[in-house]
Residue, then its C-alpha position, 0 to 999 in steps of 0.5 A: x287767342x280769345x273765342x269769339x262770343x255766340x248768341x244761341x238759344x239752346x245749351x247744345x249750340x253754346x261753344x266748348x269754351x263757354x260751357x268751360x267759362x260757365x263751369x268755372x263761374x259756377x264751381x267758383x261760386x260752389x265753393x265761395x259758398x262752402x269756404x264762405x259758411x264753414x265758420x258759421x257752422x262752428x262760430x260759437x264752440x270754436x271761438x269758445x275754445x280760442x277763449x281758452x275752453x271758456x263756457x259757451x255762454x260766456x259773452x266774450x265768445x258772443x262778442x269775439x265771433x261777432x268780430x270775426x264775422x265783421x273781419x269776414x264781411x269786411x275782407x269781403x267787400x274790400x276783396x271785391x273792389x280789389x280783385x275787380x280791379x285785377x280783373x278789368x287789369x289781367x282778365x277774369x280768367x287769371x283774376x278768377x283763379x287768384x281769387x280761389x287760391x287766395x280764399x282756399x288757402x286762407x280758410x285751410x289756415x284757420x285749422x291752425x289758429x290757436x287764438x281769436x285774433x288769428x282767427x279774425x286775421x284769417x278770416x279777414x283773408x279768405x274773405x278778399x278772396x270770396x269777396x273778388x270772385x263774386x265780381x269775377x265771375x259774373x263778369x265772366x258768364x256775363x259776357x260769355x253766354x247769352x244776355x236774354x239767358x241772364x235771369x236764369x244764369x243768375x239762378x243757376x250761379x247762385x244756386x252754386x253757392x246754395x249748394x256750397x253751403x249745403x256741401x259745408x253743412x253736410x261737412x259740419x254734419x259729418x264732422x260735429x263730434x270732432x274738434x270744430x277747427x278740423x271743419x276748415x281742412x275742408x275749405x282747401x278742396x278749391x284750389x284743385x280747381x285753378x289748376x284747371x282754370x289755368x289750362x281750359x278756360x280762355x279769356x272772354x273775347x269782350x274783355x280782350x277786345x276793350x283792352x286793347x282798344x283802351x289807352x288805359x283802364x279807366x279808375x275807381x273815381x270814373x264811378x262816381x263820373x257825370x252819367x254813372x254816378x247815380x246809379x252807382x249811388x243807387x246800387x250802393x245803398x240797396x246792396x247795404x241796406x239788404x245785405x245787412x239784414x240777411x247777413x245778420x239774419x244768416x250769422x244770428x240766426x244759427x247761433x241763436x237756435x243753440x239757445x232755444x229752450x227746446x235745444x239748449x239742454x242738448x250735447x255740443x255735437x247734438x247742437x252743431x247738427x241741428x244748426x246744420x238741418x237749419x241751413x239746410x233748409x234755408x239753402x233749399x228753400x233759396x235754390x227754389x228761391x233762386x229761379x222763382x226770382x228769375x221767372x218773376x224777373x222775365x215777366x216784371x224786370x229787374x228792378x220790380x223784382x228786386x223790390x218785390x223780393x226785398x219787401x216779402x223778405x223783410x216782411x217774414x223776418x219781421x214777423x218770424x222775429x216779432x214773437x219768441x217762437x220754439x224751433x217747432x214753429x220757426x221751420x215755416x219761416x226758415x222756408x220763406x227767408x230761403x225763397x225770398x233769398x233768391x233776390x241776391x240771385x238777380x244781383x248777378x246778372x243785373x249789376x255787371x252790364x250796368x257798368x263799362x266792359x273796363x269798369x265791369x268788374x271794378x263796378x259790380x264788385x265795389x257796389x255790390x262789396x260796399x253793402x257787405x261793409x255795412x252788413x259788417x257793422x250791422x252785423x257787430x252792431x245787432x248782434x252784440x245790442x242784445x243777449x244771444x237768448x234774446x237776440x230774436x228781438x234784434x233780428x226783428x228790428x234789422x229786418x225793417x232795413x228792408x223797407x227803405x231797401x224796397x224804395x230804393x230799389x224801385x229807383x234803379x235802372x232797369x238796365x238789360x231789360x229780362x222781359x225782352x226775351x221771356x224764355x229760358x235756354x232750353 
């Protein structure tokens, strides 16, 4: 029996099944962010190993993880329109648990792979799983708490994936002297949590009276309809442009720290631990980033926000990447990359509401998953235009993605205003 939706203005008046929707949302997202980082944090030595213990350096390693790293964001964005049309279909509450068993389970897996390729097969799976739970689970806070509450919402779910990633750095800490494939074993902690999804949290009342007054959930094709085409078009090019330059920001950046000239004469382990306090302050500076961004959207709006974010993100890479830099030098930059990072954030709550309650899922996880195929290509494609040692030259030139990913974003619909309520749940 769905319950019924609310509008408080404080936490203490939201009901016992929205704080369980919140919940699930939320250790959804944690633990996209975990299982989605654990290969980062190994990429090289492990891939090195698959290769048959080859020398880190070699270039096949280089070119095999950047692979794998595109089959990652590939599963990603096809796992976000596929299991965004079992949500509008089955409801977000069973899709939301299907999605975890389904990344959980294939991050577990890759303990077991014995070469690069089933690796890359694994990979590609969990992905399907990482990718659907993003649409999933904004779609299920999105429509059961409060809509004046959503910048901040959007801050503090993608907080939970902040922390997923610093839950798998503080892994890849604890375990850098054992052999890098053990990381994986932690990617199976999610699927505990679908235990409990399956019993406490309901299906939101929004979804369930759509489905039942609908003759049939409207198709993939109904994005591309007279009156939602254009910003479906919109929404995909800002999402591809910006996703491609963070993502080879976020895959590169790590791999390219080991080859420092102040680190690279350090042990295997030594490395995997300063990769480590690299995310970590990345992860930190984002989750400061994450409610700037949202107290920027109140006053100025989604859509001036975005664009104002991508700009300045952009811009620090650009001139982070300019010059060769010593790792000494990098820490400033690593802390404004995390700050403008909280732009992704407002993707969140911004994208399900432009969409049909029937197309929500559906529309905020194609859009949004179309940019991740482009960042997997980008990823490949910059990442293998220039040796590891100087592939600070790369990210310079990927950042300047973010300059037509401003102008777009300066086209989007403002769609719920955030100013229209200028507080934050209290």
């Amino acid at each position: 029996m769905p319950h019924p939706v609310v509008q408080p203005t404080r936490l203490r008046d939201l009901s016992p099944s929205q704080w369980r929707s919140g919940a699930a949302a939320w250790l959804g997202w944690m633990f996209d962010g975990l299982d989605m980082h654990l290969y980062t944090l190994v990429a090289i030595p492990f891939v090195a190993l698959l290769l048959g213990d080859v020398a880190q350096s070699d270039p096949q390693v280089k070119e095999k993880s950047a692979w794998i790293q595109f089959a990652f964001l590939l599963g990603w964005a096809l796992g976000g329109g596929f299991f965004g049309r079992i949500g509008d279909r089955l409801g977000r509450s069973r899709a939301l648990m299907l999605t975890i068993l389904v990344y959980a389970g294939f991050t577990g897996l890759s303990f077991f792979a014995q070469t690069w390729w089933q690796l890359f097969i694994c990979r590609f799976l969990a992905a399907l799983g990482i990718g659907g739970e993003w649409a999933v689970g904004a779609s299920l806070l999105s429509e059961t708490w409060p809509k004046t509450w959503r910048p901040w919402l959007a801050a503090v779910l993608q907080t939970g994936v902040n922390i997923g990633v610093l839950l798998a750095t503080l892994a890849g800490f604890l375990m850098s002297d054992l052999p890098p494939n053990w990381i994986f074993l932690v990617g199976l902690l999610p699927a505990l949590l679908t235990l409990w999804i399956r019993k406490s949290v309901p299906e939101t009342a929004e979804w369930t009276s759509a489905r039942s007054s609908a003759q049939r959930v409207p198709g993939l094709a109904t994005l591309f309809h007279r009156g939602i085409r254009r910003t479906t078009i919109l929404t995909m090019l800002v999402c591809a442009l910006a996703l491609t330059a963070h993502w080879a920001f976020m895959f590169w950046c790590p791999q390219l720290v080991r080859t420092l000239p102040d680190v690279v004469a350090l042990s295997a382990g030594e490395k995997t631990r300063l990769v480590t306090r690299v995310v970590l302050a990345l992860m930190a500076a984002s989750i400061v980033g994450n409610f700037t961004a949202a107290a920027l959207a109140n006053r100025f709006g989604y859509r001036r926000t975005i664009a104002l974010l991508a700009l300045a993100y952009g811009a620090v890479m650009a001139w982070c990447f300019s010059l060769p830099r010593p790792l000494s030098s990098l820490w400033p930059f690593l802390a404004g990359i995390g700050l403008c990072q909280g732009v992704f954030a407002l993707f969140t709550m911004y994208l399900p509401p432009l969409f049909p309650t029937l197309l929500r899922t559906t529309g905020a996880g194609f859009c949004y998953n179309i940019g991740r195929i482009a960042a997997a290509f980008g990823t490949v494609y910059f990442g293998l235009s220039a040796p590891l040692s100087n592939m600070g030259g790369a990210l310079f030139w990927v950042a300047l993605l973010f300059v037509p990913a401003v102008l777009v974003a300066l086209l989007l619909p403002e769609g719920d205003d955030a100013r229209a309520q200028p507080t934050q749940p209290t």
